[in-house]
C-alpha positions in Angstrom: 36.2 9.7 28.0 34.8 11.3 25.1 31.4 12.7 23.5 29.8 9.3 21.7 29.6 9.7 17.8 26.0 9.1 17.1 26.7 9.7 13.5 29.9 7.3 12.9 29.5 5.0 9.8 30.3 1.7 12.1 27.2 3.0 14.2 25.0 3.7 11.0 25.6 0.3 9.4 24.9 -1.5 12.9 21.0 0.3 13.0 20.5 -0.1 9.3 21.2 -3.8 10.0 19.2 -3.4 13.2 16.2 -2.4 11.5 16.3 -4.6 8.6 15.9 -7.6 10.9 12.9 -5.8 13.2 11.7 -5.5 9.0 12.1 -9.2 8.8 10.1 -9.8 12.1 7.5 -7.7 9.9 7.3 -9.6 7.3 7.2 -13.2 9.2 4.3 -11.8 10.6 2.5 -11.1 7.5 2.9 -14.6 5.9 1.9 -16.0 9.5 -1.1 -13.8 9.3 -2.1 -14.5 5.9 -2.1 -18.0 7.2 -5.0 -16.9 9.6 -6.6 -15.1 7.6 -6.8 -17.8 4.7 -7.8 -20.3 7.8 -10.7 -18.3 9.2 -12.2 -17.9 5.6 -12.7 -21.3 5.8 -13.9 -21.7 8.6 -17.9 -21.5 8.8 -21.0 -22.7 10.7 -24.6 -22.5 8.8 -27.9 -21.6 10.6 -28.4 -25.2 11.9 -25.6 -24.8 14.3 -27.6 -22.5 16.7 -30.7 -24.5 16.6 -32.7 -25.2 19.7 -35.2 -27.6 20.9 -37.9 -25.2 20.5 -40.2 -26.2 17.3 -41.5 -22.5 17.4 -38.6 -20.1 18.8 -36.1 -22.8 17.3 -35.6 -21.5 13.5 -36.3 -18.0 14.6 -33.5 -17.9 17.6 -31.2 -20.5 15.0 -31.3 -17.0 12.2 -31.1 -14.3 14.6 -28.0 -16.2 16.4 -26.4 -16.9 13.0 -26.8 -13.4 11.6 -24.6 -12.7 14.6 -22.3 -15.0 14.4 -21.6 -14.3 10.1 -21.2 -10.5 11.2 -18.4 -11.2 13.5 -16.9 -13.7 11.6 -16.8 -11.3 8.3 -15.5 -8.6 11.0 -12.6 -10.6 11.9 -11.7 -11.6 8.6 -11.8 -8.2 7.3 -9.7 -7.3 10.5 -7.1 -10.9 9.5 -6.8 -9.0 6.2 -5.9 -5.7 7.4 -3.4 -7.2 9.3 -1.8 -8.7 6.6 -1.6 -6.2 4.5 -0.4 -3.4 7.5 2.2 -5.7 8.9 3.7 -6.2 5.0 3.8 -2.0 4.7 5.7 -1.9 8.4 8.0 -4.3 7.2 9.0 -2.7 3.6 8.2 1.2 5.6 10.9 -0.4 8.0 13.6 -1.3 5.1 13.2 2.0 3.4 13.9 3.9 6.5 16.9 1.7 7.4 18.6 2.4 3.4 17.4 6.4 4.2 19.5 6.4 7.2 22.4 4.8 6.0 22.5 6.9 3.2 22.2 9.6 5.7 25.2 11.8 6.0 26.4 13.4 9.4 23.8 15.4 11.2 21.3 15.2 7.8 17.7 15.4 8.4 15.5 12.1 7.5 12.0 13.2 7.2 10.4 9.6 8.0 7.0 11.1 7.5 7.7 10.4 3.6 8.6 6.8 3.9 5.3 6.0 5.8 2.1 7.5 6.3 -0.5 5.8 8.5 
């Protein structure tokens, strides 16, 4: 049996196609978290929400716990929005890399470090 051709063109096309569709799963996950991210904008609760039955520590306790809770919830959009956008650059990062190394000849260097940089 012989040595396995890393480098034979059948091979080449098989991981381009490879990594095309790992792109793909990429980009599903960017519309799915634009979805969540478009969702969570929405989503809100004003001061009232974390009232209690306290006429004196009641309003006091309701801003402090609301302050809170709009800190995180501007954190986590910020964070759905990242996402979105990071998962879109893995996915076209992914594509570029996949046409690089097809168009790769035998035993050519791909510096990959060009394609993406974190």
């Amino acid at each position: 049996m012989g040595e396995f051709d890393y480098y034979d063109s059948k091979i080449l096309q098989v991981a381009g196609d490879a990594i095309r569709e790992e792109a793909t799963k990429w980009d599903d996950m960017a519309r799915d978290m634009r979805k969540v991210a478009e969702t969570a904008k929405q989503l809100s609760l004003t001061p009232g929400a974390f009232m209690v039955a306290d006429p004196w520590a009641g309003p006091a306790v309701s801003i402090d716990q609301f302050k809170i809770y709009d800190d995180v919830h501007k954190l986590l959009c910020s964070l759905f929005d990242g996402a979105t956008t990071e998962f879109a650059q893995i996915g076209n990062a992914l594509r570029a890399i996949a046409g690089e190394y097809e168009k790769s000849d035998e035993r050519t260097y791909i510096d990959i470090s060009k394609i993406y940089k974190a």
